[in-house]
C-alpha positions in Angstrom: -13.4 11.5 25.2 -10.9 8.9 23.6 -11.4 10.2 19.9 -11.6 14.1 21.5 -8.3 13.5 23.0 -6.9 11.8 19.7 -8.1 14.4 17.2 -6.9 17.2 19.8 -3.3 15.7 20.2 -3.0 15.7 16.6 -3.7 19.3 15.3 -0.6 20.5 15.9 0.7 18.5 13.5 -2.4 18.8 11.1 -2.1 23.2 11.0 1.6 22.4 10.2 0.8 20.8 7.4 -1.0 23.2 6.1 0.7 26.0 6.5 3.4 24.4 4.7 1.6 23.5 1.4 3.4 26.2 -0.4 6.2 25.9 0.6 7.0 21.7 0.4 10.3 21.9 -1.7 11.9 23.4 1.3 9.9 21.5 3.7 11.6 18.3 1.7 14.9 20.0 1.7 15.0 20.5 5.3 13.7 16.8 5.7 16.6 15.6 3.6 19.3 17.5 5.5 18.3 16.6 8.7 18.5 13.0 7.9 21.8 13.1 6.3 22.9 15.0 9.0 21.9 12.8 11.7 23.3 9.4 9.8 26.7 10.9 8.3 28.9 9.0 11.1 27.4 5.5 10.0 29.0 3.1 7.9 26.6 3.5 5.1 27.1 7.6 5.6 31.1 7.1 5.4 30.5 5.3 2.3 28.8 7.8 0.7 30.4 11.1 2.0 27.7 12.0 4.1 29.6 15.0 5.8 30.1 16.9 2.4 26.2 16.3 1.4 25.1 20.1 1.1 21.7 20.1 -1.3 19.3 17.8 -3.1 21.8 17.6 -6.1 24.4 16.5 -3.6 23.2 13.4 -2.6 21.6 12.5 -5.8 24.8 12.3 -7.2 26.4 10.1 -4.3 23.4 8.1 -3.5 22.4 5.2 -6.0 19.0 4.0 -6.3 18.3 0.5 -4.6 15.9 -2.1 -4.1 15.4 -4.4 -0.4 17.7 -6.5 -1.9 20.4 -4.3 -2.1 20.1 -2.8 1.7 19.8 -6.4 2.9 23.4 -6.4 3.7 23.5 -3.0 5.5 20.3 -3.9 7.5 22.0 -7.2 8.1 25.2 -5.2 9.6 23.5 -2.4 11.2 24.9 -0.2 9.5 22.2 2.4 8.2 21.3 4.8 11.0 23.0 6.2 14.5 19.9 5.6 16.5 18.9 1.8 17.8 16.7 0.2 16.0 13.7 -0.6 18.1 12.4 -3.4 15.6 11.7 -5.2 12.4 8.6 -5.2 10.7 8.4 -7.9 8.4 6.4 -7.2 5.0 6.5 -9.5 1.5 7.4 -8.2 -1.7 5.4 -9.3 -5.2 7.2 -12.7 -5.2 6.5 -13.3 -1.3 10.0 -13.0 -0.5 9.7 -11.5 3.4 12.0 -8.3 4.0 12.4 -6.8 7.3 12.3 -2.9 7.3 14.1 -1.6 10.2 12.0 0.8 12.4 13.8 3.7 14.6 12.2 6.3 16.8 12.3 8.5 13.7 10.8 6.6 11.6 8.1 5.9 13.8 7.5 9.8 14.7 7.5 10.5 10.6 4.8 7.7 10.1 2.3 9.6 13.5 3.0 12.8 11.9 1.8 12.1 8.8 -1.6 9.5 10.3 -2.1 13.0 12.6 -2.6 15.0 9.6 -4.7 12.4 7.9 -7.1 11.8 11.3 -7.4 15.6 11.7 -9.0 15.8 7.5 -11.2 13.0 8.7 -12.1 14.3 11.7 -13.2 17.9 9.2 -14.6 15.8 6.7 -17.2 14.4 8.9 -17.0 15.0 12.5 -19.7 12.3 13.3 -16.9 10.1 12.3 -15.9 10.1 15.7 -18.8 9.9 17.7 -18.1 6.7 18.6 -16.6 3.3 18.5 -14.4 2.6 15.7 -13.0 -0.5 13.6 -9.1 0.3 12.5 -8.2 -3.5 10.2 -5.9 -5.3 12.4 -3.4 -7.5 11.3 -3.4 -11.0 12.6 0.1 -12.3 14.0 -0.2 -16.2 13.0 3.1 -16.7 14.7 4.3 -16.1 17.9 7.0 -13.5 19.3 10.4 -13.9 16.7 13.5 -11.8 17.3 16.4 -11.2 14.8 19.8 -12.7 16.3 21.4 -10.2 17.5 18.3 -9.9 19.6 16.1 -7.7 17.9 12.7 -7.6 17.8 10.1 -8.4 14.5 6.9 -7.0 14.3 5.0 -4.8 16.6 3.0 -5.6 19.4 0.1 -4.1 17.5 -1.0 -1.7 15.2 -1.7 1.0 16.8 2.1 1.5 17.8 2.2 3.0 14.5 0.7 6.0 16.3 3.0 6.2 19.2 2.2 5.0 22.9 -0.3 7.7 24.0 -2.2 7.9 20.4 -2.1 3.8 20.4 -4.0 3.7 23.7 -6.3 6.3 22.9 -7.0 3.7 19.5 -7.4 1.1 21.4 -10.1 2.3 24.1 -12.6 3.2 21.2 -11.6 -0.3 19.2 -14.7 -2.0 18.5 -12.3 -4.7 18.2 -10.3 -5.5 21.0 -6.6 -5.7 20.0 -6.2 -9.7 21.8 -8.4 -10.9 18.6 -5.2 -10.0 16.5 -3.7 -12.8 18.4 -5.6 -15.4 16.9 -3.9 -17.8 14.3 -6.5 -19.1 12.2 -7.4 -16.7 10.2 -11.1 -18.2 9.6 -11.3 -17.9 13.3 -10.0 -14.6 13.3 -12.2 -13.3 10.8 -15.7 -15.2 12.7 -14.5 -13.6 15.4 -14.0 -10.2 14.2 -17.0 -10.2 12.6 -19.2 -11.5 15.9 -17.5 -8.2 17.6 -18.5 -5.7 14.7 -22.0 -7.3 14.4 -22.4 -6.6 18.6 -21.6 -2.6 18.0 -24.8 -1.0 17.1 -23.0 2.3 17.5 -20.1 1.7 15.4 -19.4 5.0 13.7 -15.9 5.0 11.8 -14.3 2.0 9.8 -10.5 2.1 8.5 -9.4 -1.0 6.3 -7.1 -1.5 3.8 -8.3 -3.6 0.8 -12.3 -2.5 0.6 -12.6 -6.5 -0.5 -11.6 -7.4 3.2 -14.6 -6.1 4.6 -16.8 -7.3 1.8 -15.3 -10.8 2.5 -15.2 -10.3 6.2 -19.5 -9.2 6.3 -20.1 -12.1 3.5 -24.1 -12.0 3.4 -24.4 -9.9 6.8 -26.0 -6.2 6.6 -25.3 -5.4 9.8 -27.6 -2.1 11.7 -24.9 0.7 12.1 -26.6 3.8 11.9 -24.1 6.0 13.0 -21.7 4.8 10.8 -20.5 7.8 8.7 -17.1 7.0 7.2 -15.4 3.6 6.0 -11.3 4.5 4.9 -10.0 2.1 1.9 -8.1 2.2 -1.0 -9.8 3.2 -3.9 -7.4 3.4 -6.7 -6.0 0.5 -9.4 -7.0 -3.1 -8.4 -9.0 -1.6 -5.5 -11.0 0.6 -7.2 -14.3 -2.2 -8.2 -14.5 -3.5 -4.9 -14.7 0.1 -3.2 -17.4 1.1 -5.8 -18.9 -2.6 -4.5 -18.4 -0.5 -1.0 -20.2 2.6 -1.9 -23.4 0.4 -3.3 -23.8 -1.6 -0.2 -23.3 1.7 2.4 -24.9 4.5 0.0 -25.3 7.2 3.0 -21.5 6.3 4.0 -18.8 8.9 2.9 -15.7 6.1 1.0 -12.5 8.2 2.2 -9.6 7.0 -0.3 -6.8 6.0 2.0 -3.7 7.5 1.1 -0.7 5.6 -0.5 0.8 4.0 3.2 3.2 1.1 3.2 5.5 -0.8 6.1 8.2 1.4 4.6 6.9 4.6 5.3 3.9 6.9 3.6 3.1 8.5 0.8 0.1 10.0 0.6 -2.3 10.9 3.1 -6.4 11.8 2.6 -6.4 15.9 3.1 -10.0 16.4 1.7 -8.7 17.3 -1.4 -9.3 15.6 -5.0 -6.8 12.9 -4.5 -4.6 12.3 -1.0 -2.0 14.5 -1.0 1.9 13.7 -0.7 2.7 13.4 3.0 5.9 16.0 2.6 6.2 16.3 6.2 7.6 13.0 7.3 9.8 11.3 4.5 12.2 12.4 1.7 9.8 11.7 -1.6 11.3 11.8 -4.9 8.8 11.0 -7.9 11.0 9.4 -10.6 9.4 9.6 -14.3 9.0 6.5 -15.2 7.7 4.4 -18.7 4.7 2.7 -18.6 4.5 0.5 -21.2 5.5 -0.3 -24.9 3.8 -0.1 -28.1 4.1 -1.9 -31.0 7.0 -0.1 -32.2 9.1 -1.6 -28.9 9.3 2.0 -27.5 8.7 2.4 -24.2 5.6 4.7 -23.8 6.0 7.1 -20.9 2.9 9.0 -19.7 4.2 12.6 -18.5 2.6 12.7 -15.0 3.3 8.8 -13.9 6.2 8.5 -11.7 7.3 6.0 -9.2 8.1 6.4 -5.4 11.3 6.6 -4.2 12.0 7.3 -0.4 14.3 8.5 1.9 13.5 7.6 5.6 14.3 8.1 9.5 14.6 4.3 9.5 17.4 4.2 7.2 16.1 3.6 4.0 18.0 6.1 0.9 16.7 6.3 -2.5 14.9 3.2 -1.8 12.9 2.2 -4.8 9.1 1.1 -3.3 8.3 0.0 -7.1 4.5 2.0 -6.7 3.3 4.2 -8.9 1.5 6.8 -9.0 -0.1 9.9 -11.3 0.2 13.5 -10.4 -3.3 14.6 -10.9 -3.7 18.0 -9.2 -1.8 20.1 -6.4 -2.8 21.8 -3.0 -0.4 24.8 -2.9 2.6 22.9 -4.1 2.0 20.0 -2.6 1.2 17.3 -5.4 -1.7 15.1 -5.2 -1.6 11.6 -5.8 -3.5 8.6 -7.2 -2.2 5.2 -7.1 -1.5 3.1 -10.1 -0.2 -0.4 -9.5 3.3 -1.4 -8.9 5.9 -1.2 -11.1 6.3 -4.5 -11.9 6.9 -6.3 -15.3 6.4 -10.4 -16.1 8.9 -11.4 -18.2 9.0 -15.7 -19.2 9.5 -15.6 -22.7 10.7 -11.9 -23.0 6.7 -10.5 -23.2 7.5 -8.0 -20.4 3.8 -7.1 -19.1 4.0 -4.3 -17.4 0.9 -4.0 -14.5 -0.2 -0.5 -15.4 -0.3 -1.3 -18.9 -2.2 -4.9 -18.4 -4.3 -2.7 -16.1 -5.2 -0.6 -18.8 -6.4 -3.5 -20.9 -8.6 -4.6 -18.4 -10.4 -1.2 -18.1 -10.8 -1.3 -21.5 -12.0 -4.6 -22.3 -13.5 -6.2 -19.2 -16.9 -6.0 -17.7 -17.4 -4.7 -14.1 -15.3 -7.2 -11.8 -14.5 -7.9 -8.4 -11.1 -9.7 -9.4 -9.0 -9.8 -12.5 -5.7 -11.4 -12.7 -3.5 -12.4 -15.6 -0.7 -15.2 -14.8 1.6 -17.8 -17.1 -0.8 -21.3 -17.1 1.7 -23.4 -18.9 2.5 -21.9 -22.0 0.1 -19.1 -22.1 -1.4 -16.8 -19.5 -4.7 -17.2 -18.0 -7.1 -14.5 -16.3 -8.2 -15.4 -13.9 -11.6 -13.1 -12.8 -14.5 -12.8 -10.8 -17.2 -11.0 -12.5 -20.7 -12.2 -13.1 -20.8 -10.6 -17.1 -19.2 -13.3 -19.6 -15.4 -11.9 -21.2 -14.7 -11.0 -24.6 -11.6 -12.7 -24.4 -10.7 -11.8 -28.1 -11.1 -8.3 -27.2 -8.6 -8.8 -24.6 -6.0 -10.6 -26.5 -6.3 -7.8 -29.1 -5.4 -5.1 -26.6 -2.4 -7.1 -24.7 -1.2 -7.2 -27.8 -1.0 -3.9 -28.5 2.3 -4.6 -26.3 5.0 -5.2 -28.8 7.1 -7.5 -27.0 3.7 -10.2 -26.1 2.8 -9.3 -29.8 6.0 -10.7 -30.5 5.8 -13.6 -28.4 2.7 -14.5 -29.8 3.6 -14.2 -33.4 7.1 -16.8 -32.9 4.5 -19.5 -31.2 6.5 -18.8 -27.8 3.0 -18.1 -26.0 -0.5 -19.7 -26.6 -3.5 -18.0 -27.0 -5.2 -16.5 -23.6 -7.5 -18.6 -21.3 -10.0 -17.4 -18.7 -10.9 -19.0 -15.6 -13.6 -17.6 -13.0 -12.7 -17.9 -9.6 -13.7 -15.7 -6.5 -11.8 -13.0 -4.8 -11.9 -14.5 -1.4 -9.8 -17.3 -2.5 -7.2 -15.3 -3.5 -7.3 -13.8 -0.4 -6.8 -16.9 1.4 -4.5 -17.6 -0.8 -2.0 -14.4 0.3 -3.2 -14.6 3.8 -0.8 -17.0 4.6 2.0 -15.3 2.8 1.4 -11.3 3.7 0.1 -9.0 6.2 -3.4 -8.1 5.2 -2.2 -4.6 5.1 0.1 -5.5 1.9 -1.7 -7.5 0.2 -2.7 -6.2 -3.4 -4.4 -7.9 -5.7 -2.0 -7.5 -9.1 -3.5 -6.7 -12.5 -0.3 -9.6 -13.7 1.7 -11.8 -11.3 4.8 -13.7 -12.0 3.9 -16.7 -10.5 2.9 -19.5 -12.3 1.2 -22.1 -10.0 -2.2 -19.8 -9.7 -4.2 -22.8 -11.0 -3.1 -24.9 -8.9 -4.1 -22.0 -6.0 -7.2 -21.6 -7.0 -8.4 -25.3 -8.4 -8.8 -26.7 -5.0 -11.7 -23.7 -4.5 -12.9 -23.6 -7.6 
C-alpha cells in the first residue's frame, strides 16, 4: 500500500514530464525566469541586476560562471536566495575539501519532482519492482547533529527527506532497512549490520544504490535468496560501468536500471526508460557547456562535439554553478537530450602533464583488461595505477596511449616524470579509504586523482 501510495502521489508530476518533452527549451526558460524572479531583491540579485534579467541571453551576459569556491562567500553571508534556508548538506569535492550546499524549500521540491518522474519510469519498467520491500543506500552519519553558527542546520535527518515529508515516510515503511542503522558510526558495523537486515528479507523486491561496487562489497561472498527481486538502480556509466556489468553477471534475471546523473547539488538526469536517462528539465536551470576533452600531440585541445559539462542554476541559490561532470549527448526524447555520464572534468597537473580524466579514461578502455578498479595517481616522480583486475597489464601499451597526451609526452621526454608503475590493490580499500572522507553517495572512483599519498592508502591493505 506504501509503494501504491508513492507511485500514485507521483504521476502527476511523471505525465508533466512528458508532456513537456517537446517543448523543454521553454520549459527551461520559464524555470530560469521564475528563479530570477524570485531572488532579484537579494544581495547577490542586486549585484547582478536581477530586475532587468528578461531572457536566457540576459543573464548569461550578467552572470559569470563559478565554482563552490567562489559562492563560499555568499553562502557564508546569506546572501543567495529570499527564502530561509532550511539546511546544509555537506558533500566533498575531488580533493576532499567539504562544501556545504545550501538547501531551500525550492530546491528540495525541484530535487522530488524530478525522483517522482524517475519512480514513476521504474514503476512502468517493471511493476514487480514494487511488490514489496525495498533497499534505497543510506548514507551513514559518522558524526553527530552539527549546525552552522548562525544556527543552521547540516545534513538531513535522513535520506528520504530528499522526497519531501509524506514521500519520505512512505520510503521508509517499505525500507528493508530501517533508517536508525544510518546512525551507526563504524562503518564496518554499519555495513554487518546492513547486510544481516538485507539477508533476513526473503521478499526483497527493489534495490537503489549508488556505486554498483557498494553492494558488491557490502554482499562480499553472500548470494542471498531474493526471488522477487526484479530491479537493482546504479550507476552504470565511466568508472562505474565494470562493476555494474560485475552486477548484471551475479543477478542475470535482474533488470540494471542506470541511475540518472544526481548529485547533493541538484539533478541532472533521471532514468525515463529511454536509451540513456534523460535531462531532468523540469526542476533545475541546465546549461551544457561544450567543453575540450583532451589534447593531442600537437598541444591542441581535442574537443569531441557532443561532450559538454553541467552547469546549473538552482532553487537553492546556486547560478551558473560549474558541477565539473561531464557528460555526452547521445540521443533525444522529443527535445529533451539524453545523457551518459563521463567522468568529471578534472585535469592533474604536477609537472604541467595536465591528465585530463576522460582522456585517461579513454586509455584505460583501450588498453586494460576487464577490471573492477583502475586508478592512475603521482607515486613520487611518476604515476602509478593502481588496479584491481585479475588479467596481468600491458603496461607498455598503456604508457604508449597516455602519451598520446602531448603535454605527459612532454613530460616524459625532459625526464620530469618516470616511467609508469602498476600496483594491484582491491576496490574495497579504496572504498574505505573515501568512506571516511565522503558520503557514500559521492564517492566516485576517478580514472586520475591528484593526490599523491595513494600508496601510502593502500599499502597498509595490500
Amino acid at each position: 500500500m506504501a509503494n501504491a501510495a508513492w507511485i500514485a502521489s507521483s504521476y502527476p508530476e511523471a505525465l508533466a514530464f512528458r508532456a513537456g518533452l517537446h517543448r523543454v527549451e521553454e520549459v527551461q526558460r520559464e524555470i530560469l525566469l521564475r528563479i530570477v524572479r524570485r531572488n532579484r531583491d537579494t544581495p547577490f540579485g542586486r549585484e547582478h541586476d536581477f530586475a532587468s534579467i528578461r531572457s536566457v541571453e540576459d543573464y548569461v551576459a550578467r552572470v559569470p560562471l563559478r565554482t563552490y569556491e567562489d559562492f563560499a562567500p555568499y553562502i557564508e553571508a546569506n546572501a543567495l536566495t529570499a527564502e530561509p534556508i532550511e539546511h546544509f548538506e555537506p558533500t566533498s569535492g575531488s580533493t576532499g575539501a567539504t562544501k556545504l550546499i545550501p538547501y531551500t524549500r525550492s530546491l528540495r521540491t525541484e530535487v522530488a519532482r524530478a525522483i517522482a518522474t524517475w519512480i514513476v519510469s521504474t514503476f512502468r519498467a517493471e511493476p514487480r519492482a514494487f511488490s514489496g520491500p525495498a533497499y534505497w543506500s543510506l548514507s551513514p552519519v559518522g558524526v553527530g547533529p552539527r549546525e552552522t553558527a548562525n544556527g543552521i542546520r547540516i545534513g538531513f535527518d535522513g535520506d528520504d527527506e530528499y522526497v519531501g515529508k509524506f514521500r519520505g515516510a512512505l520510503v521508509r515503511a517499505v525500507q528493508a532497512v530501517p533508517s536508525s542503522v544510518r546512525l551507526i558510526a563504524d562503518i564496518d558495523a554499519f555495513r554487518r549490520t546492513t547486510l544481516a537486515h538485507l539477508l533476513r528479507s526473503h521478499s526483497l523486491s527493489l534495490i537503489s544504490v549508488w556505486h554498483p561496487s557498494f553492494l558488491l562489497l557490502l554482499l562480499g561472498d553472500e548470494q542471498p535468496e531474493w526471488p522477487n527481486l526484479r530491479t537493482i538502480s546504479c550507476w552504470t556509466d565511466a568508472g562505474a560501468a565494470p562493476a555494474a556489468a560485475e552486477l548484471a553477471k551475479r543477478f542475470p534475471h535482474v533488470r540494471i536500471e542506470p541511475k540518472g546523473l544526481l548529485s547533493t547539488e541538484g539533478v541532472v538526469s533521471i532514468p525515463i526508460g529511454a536509451a540513456a536517462p534523460a535531462l531532468a528539465y523540469r526542476s533545475h536551470f541546465v546549461e551544457l557547456m561544450e567543453v575540450g576533452t583532451g589534447f593531442s600531440r600537437s598541444g591542441r585541445a581535442e574537443a569531441r562535439p557532443y561532450v559538454r559539462e553541467i552547469v546549473l542554476t538552482t532553487g537553492g541559490g546556486l547560478y551558473r554553478y560549474q558541477t565539473g561532470d561531464l557528460v555526452e549527448i547521445v540521443g533525444y526524447a522529443g527535445s529533451c537530450p539524453l545523457l551518459r555520464f563521463l567522468g568529471r572534468k578534472r585535469v592533474v597537473d604536477h609537472f604541467g602533464e595536465k591528465l585530463n580524466e576522460v582522456f585517461v579514461r579513454d586509455c584505460f578502455t583501450r588498453t586494460l583488461p576487464p577490471h573492477r578498479f583502475a586508478m592512475l595517481a603521482l607515486d613520487g616522480d611518476h604515476y602509478t595505477l593502481f588496479i584491481d583486475a585479475d588479467a596481468p597489464v600491458d603496461v607498455a601499451r598503456l604508457e604508449d596511449a597516455l602519451r598520446e597526451s602531448f603535454h605527459y609526452d612532454y613530460c616524459r621526454r625532459l625526464g620530469q616524470l618516470g616511467a609508469l608503475d602498476v600496483l594491484r590493490v582491491r576496490e574495497a580499500d579504496y572504498f574505505a579509504a573515501m568512506t571516511g572522507e565522503q558520503r557514500l553517495g559521492d564517492i566516485k572512483p576517478p580514472a586520475v586523482d591528484a593526490r599523491r599519498d595513494w600508496r601510502e592508502r593502500f599499502t597498509p591493505r595490500l
